[in-house]
C-alpha positions in Angstrom: -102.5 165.7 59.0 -100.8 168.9 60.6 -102.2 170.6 63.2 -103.6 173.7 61.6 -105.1 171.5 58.6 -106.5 169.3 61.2 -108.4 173.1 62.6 -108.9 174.0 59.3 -110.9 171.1 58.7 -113.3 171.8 61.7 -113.5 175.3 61.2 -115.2 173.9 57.8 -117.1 171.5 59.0 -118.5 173.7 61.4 -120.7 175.2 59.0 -122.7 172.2 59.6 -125.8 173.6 62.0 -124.8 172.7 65.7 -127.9 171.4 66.4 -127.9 168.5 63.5 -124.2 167.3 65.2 -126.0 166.7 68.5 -129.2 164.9 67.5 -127.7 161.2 67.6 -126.5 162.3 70.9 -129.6 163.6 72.0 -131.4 160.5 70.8 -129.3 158.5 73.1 -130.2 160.0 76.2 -133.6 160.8 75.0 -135.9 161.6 78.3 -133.3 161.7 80.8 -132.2 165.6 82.1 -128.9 167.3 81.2 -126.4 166.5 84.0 -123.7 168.2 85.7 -120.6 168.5 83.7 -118.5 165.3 84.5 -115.4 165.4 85.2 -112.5 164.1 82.7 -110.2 161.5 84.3 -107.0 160.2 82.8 -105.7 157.1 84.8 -102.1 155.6 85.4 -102.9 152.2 84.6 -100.1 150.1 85.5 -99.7 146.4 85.9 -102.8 144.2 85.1 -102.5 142.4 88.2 -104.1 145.9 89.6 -107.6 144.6 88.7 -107.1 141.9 91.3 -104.4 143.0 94.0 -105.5 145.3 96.5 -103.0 148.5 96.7 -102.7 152.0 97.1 -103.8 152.9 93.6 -106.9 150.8 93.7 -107.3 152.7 96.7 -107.0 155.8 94.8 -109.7 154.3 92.1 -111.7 153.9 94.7 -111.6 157.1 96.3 -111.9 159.1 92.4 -115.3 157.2 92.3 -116.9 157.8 95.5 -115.9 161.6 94.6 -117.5 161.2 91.2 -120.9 162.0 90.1 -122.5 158.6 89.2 -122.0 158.5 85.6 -124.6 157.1 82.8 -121.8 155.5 80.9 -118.2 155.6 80.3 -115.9 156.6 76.8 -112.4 155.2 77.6 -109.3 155.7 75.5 -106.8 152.7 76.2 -103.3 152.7 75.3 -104.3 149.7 74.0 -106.8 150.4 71.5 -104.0 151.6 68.9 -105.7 151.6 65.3 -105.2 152.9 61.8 -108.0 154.9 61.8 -110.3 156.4 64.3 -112.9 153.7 65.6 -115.5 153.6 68.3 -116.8 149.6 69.8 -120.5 149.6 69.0 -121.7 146.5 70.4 -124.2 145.4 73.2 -122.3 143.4 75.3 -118.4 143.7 74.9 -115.8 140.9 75.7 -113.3 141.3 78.3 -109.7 141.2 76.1 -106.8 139.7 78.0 -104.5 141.3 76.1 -101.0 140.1 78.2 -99.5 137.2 78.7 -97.4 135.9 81.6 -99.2 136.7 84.5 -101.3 134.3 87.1 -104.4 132.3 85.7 -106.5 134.2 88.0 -106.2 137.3 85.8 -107.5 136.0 82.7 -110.3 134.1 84.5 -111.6 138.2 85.2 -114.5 139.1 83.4 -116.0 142.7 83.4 -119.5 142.0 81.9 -120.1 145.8 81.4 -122.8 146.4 79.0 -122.3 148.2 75.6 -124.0 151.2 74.1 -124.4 151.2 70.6 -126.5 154.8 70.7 -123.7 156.4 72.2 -121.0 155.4 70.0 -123.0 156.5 66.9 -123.6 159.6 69.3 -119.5 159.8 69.5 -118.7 159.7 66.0 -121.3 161.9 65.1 -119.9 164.7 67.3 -116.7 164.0 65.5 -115.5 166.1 62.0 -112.5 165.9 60.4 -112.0 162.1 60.2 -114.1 159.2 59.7 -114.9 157.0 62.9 -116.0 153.0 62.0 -118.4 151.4 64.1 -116.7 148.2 65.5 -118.1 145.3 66.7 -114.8 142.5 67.5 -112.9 144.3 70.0 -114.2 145.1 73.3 -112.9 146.2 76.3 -108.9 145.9 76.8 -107.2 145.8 80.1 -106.3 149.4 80.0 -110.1 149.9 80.4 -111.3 147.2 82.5 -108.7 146.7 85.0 -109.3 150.3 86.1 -113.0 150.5 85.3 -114.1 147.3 87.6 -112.2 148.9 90.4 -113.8 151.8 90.2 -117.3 150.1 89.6 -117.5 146.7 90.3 -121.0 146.0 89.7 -120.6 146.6 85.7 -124.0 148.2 85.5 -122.7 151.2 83.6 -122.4 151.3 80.2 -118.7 151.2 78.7 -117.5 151.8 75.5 -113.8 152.7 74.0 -112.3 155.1 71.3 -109.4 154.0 69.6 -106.5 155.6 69.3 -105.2 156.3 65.4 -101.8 155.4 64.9 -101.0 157.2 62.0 -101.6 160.6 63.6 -99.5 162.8 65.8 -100.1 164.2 69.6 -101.6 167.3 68.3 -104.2 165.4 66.2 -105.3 163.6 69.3 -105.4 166.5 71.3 -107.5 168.8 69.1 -109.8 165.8 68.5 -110.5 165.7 71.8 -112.0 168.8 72.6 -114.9 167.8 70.2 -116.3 165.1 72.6 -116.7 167.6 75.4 -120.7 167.5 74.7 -120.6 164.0 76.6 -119.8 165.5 79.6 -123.1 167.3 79.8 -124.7 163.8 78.8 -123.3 162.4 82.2 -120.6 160.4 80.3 -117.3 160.0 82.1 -114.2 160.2 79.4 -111.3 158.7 80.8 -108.2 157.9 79.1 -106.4 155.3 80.5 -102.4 155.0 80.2 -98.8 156.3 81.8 -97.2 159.5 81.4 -93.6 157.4 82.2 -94.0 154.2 80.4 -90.6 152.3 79.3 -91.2 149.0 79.5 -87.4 148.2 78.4 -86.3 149.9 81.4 -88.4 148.0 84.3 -86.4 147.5 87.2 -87.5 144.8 89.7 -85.7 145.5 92.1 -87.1 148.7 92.3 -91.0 148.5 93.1 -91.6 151.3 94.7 -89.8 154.0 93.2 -87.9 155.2 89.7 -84.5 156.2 87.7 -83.1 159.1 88.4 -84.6 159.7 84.4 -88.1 159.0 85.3 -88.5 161.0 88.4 -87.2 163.9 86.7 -89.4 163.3 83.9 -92.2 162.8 85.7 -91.8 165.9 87.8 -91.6 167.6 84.9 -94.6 166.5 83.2 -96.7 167.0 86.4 -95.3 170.5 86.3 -96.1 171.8 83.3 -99.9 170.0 83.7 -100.3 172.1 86.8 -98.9 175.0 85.0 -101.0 174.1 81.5 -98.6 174.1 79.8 -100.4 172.2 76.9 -98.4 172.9 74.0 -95.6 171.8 75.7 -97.0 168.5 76.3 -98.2 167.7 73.1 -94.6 168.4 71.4 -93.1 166.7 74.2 -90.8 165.2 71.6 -88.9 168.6 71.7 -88.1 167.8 75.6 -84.4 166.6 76.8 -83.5 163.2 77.2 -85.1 162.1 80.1 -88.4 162.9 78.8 -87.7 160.6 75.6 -87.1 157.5 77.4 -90.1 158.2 79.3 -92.3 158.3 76.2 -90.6 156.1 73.7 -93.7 155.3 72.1 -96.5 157.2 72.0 -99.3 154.5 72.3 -99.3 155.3 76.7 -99.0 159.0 76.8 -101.6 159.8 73.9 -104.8 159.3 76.6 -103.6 162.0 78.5 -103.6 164.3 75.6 -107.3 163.5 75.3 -108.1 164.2 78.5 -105.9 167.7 78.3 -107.6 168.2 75.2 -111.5 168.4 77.5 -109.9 170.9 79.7 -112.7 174.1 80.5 -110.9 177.6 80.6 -111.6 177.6 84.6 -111.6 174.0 85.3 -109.5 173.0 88.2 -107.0 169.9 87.9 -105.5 167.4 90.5 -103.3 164.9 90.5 -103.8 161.4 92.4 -101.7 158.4 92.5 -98.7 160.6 91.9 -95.5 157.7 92.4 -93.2 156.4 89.9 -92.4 152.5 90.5 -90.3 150.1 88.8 -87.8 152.3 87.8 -89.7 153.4 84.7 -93.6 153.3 85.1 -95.4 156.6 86.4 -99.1 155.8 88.1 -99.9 159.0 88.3 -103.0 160.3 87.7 -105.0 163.2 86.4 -109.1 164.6 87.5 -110.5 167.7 85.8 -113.4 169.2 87.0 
């Protein structure tokens, strides 16, 4: 779906009252005050082995949490939640996924026992026109999620649940879709999508931990830029952009959760960046608060 179908859609649906779109979501935080708006977060991911290595970007987690309003629960968008078809985990107590293979055994012996909320993901595809979003109960929460989540909140005694991203569907798509969760934020739900701006796996270099290509710094200086700048519509057809931007986005599985979290952007709202180095050669951490 293109773009301006996509708005025409909403624009249709919108003739639904307001007020019937927001009473699952209501119902889910039923007796509890509105809350400041939170913040939207996007987070540069990385390595797995970040959920149990101490290092400057855990530090950085660390930091973005302590700054944070508590929140009541959490929607992430993983990288690696790719779907066909918009879906939202709906069960009580999600698994931890261990979705990689090749690293220590002490990484897959982490769990993140996080509950669920099943109210609020009915309350999240409620709020959602324009596509259909399934209730799932298999996956859980992947390591895009958790290894930055537990850092962030080690106890697991907020609520997590993720939205999955649709494969079939372009940058703009994601982008537009969402705008239409920004009523969580006034629920004290903290969106964060969870990926990395630079992400070329094929293009590692080990030799190379703390820094980048020539390619990827350029890209990622770039990309920074026009975030600063808000340069949105750049970003979402960044497949217009020279070379160096291609092989930092050869897929788009990594760079789609930051669209979301573009896409939650107020018309005043003040963004930062955080954890802003390139390593490997090819992998950006940097990071991205609004609000």
């Amino acid at each position: 779906m293109e773009r301006r179908d996509f708005l025409q859609t909403l624009a249709i649906a919108s003739a639904i009252p307001y007020t019937m779109k927001l009473n699952a979501l209501n119902k889910a935080f039923s007796g509890l005050p509105p809350t400041e708006r939170m913040p939207v977060v996007f987070a540069g991911h990385g390595n797995p082995m970040n959920a149990i290595e101490e290092n400057e970007f855990v530090q950085g987690w660390r930091r973005l949490a302590d700054d944070l309003p508590r929140p009541r629960a959490i929607l992430c968008i993983s990288a690696h939640w790719e779907t066909q078809g918009t879906f939202v985990t709906a069960m009580k107590k999600p698994r931890t996924i261990h979705d990689f293979g090749g690293f220590p055994r002490a990484l897959f012996e982490v769990q993140y026992p996080a509950p669920g909320d099943p109210e609020l993901a009915t309350s999240t595809a409620n709020l959602i026109s324009g596509t259909k979003v399934g209730m799932d109960d298999d996956w859980g929460l992947d390591h895009g999620c958790w290894s930055v989540v537990m850092r962030m909140y080690p106890k697991a005694d907020i609520p997590v649940i993720q939205l999955s991203l649709d494969r079939t569907q372009g940058p703009a798509w994601h982008f537009d879709l969402a705008s239409q969760l920004s009523d969580l934020r006034s629920k004290g739900v903290l969106i964060l999508g969870s990926g990395n701006i630079v992400h070329n796996l094929g293009l590692v270099d080990w030799r190379n931990p703390a820094s980048g290509h020539d390619w990827a710094l350029e890209a990622s200086e770039g990309f920074n830029r026009m975030i600063l700048e808000g340069s949105f519509d750049t970003l979402i057809q960044y497949r217009n952009l020279p070379k160096a931007y291609q092989l930092a986005v050869p897929t788009p599985d990594h760079y789609l959760p930051l669209l979301y979290t573009l896409g939650l952007k107020g018309d005043k709202e003040q963004v930062k960046l955080f954890n802003d180095k390139t390593v490997m050669g090819s992998i950006s951490m940097t990071s991205v608060r609004i609000g």
